[in-house]
C-alpha positions as CSV (number, residue, x, y, z in Angstrom):
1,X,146.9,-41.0,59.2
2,X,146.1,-44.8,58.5
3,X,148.8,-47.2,58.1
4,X,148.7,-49.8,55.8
5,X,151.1,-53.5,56.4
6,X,150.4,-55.9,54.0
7,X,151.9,-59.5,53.9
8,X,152.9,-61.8,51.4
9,X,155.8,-64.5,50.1
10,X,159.0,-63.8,48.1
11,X,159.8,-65.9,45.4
12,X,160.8,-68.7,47.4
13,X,157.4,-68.7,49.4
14,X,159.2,-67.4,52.1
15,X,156.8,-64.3,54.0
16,X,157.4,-61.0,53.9
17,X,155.5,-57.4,53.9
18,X,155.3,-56.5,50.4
19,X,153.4,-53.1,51.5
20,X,154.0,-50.4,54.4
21,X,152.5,-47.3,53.7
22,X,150.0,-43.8,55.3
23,X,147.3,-43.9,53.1
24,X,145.7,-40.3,52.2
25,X,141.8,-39.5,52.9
26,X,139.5,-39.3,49.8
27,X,139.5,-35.6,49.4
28,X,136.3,-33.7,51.5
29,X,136.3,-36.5,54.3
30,X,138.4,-38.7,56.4
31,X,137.9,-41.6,54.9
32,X,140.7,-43.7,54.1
33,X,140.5,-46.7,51.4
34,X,143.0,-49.6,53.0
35,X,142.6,-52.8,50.6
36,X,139.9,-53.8,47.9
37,X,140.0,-56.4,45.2
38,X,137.1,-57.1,42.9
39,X,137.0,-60.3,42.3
40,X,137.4,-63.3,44.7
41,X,137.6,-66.4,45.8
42,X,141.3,-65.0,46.2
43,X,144.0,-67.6,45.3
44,X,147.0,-67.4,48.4
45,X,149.7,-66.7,48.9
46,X,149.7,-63.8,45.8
47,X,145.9,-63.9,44.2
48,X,145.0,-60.4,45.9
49,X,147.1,-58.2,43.9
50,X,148.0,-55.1,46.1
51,X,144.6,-54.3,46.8
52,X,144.3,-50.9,45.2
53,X,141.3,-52.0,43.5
54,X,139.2,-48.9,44.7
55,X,137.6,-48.3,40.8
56,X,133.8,-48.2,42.7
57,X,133.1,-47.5,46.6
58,X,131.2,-50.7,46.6
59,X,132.9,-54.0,45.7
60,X,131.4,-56.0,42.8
61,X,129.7,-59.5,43.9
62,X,132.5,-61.7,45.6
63,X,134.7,-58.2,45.8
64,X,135.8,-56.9,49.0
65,X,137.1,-53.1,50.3
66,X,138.3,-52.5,53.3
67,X,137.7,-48.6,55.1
68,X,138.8,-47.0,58.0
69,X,137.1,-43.9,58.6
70,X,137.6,-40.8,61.5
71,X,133.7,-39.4,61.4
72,X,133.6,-35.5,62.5
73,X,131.3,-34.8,65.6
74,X,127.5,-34.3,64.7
75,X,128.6,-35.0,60.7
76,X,126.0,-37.0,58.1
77,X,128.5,-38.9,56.6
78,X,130.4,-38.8,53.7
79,X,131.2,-35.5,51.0
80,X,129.7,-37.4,47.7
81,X,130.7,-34.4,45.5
82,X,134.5,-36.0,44.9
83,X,134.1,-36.9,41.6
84,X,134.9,-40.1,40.1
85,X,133.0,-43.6,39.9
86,X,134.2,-44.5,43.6
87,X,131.8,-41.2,44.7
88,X,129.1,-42.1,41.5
89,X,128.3,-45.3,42.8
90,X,128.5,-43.8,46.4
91,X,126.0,-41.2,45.0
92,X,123.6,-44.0,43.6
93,X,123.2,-45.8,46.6
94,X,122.0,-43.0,48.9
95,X,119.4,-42.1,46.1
96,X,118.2,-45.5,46.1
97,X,118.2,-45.2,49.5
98,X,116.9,-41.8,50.0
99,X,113.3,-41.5,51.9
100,X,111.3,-38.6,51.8
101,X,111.3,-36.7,55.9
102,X,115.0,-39.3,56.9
103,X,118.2,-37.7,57.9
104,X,120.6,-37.3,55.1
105,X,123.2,-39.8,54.8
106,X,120.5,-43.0,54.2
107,X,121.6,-45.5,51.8
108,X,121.6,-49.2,50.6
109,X,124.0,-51.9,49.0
110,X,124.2,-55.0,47.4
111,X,126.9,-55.9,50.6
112,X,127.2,-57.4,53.5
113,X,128.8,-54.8,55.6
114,X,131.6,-55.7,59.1
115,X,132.1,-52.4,61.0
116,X,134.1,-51.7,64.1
117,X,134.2,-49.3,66.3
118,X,137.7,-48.2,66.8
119,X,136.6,-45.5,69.5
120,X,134.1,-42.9,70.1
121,X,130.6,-43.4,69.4
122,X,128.4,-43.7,66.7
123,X,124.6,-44.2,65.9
124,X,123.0,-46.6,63.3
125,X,119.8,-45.9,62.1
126,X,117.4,-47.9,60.6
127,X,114.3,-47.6,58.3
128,X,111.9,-48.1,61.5
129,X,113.4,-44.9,62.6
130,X,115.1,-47.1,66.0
131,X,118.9,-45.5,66.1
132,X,121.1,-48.0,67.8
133,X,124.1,-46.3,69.8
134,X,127.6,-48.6,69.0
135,X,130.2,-47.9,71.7
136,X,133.9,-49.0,71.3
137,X,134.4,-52.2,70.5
138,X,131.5,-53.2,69.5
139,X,130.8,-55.1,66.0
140,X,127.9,-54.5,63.4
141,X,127.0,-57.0,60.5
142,X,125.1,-54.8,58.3
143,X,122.9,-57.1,55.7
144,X,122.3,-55.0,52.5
145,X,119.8,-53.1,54.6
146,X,119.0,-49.5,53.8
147,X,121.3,-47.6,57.3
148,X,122.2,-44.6,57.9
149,X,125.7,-43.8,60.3
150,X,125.3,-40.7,62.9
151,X,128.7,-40.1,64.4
152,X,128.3,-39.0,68.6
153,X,127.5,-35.2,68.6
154,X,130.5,-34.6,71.2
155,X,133.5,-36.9,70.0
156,X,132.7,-38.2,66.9
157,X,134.0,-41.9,65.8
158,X,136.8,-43.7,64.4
159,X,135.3,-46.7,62.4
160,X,136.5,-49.8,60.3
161,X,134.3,-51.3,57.9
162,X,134.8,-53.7,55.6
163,X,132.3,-54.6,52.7
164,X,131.8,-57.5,51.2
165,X,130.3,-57.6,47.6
166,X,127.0,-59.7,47.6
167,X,123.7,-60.4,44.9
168,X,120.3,-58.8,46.5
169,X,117.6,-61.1,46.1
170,X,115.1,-59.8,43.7
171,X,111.9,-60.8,45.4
């Protein structure tokens, strides 16, 4: 399970957690939505809300969501068949992102995507066909760029990613 503290202040501005909770896998994978809002510049202590905002998988420009993900050995990614406009808009981006003769699992964003990895390993590949192997501890920034995520055929990968909403230049 993922665990979930979130911070805040109290009527009298005095901090607090205002939210300690195991947060439940979408159904078909083990990925875990932690905190998404949809439309920022946030206003703090309180302009977040309780960041259950998960309406779409990706956030709207200036939105944020925040995932933490334990990726099977040898899997492709994600079960898009859940239903819903969180999996629809999920299911969008890999057919934009779709190329004829790629591994499953290729898709782009309008984000600009922060992913750790928690432990395990896990491969990033690319539209050049170079697959670059990420090791614990080690940081991507993912630029709207059309990616595809190979967990390690042997241990699979715990991963964090968070995803901020951006606007794709049309040119």
């Amino acid at each position: 399970m993922t665990r979930i503290v979130v911070t805040g202040d109290d009527s009298q501005g005095i901090s607090k957690v205002v939210r300690d909770e195991e947060l439940k896998p979408r159904p078909g994978n083990g990925l875990f939505g932690v905190w998404a809002y949809n439309k920022g510049p946030v206003n703090l202590p309180s302009g977040v809300g309780d960041g259950q905002e998960f309406d779409t998988h990706f956030p709207p420009e200036n939105g944020l969501r925040v995932y933490s993900a334990r990726m099977q050995p040898g899997g492709s990614g994600f079960d898009r068949t859940g239903g819903g406009q969180a999996q629809a808009d999920l299911a969008e981006s890999m057919s934009r992102g779709g190329l004829e003769g790629r591994a499953p699992g290729f898709h782009i964003s309008d984000t600009v995507d922060v992913a750790v990895i928690v432990s395990g390993e896990m491969g990033l590949e690319l539209e050049d066909g170079s697959i670059t192997s990420l090791r614990q501890g080690d940081v991507v920034i993912q630029n709207g760029t059309n990616h595809a995520w190979h967990p390690n055929e042997t241990d699979g990968c715990e991963i964090v990613w968070v995803l901020v909403g951006a606007t794709r230049d049309p040119s």
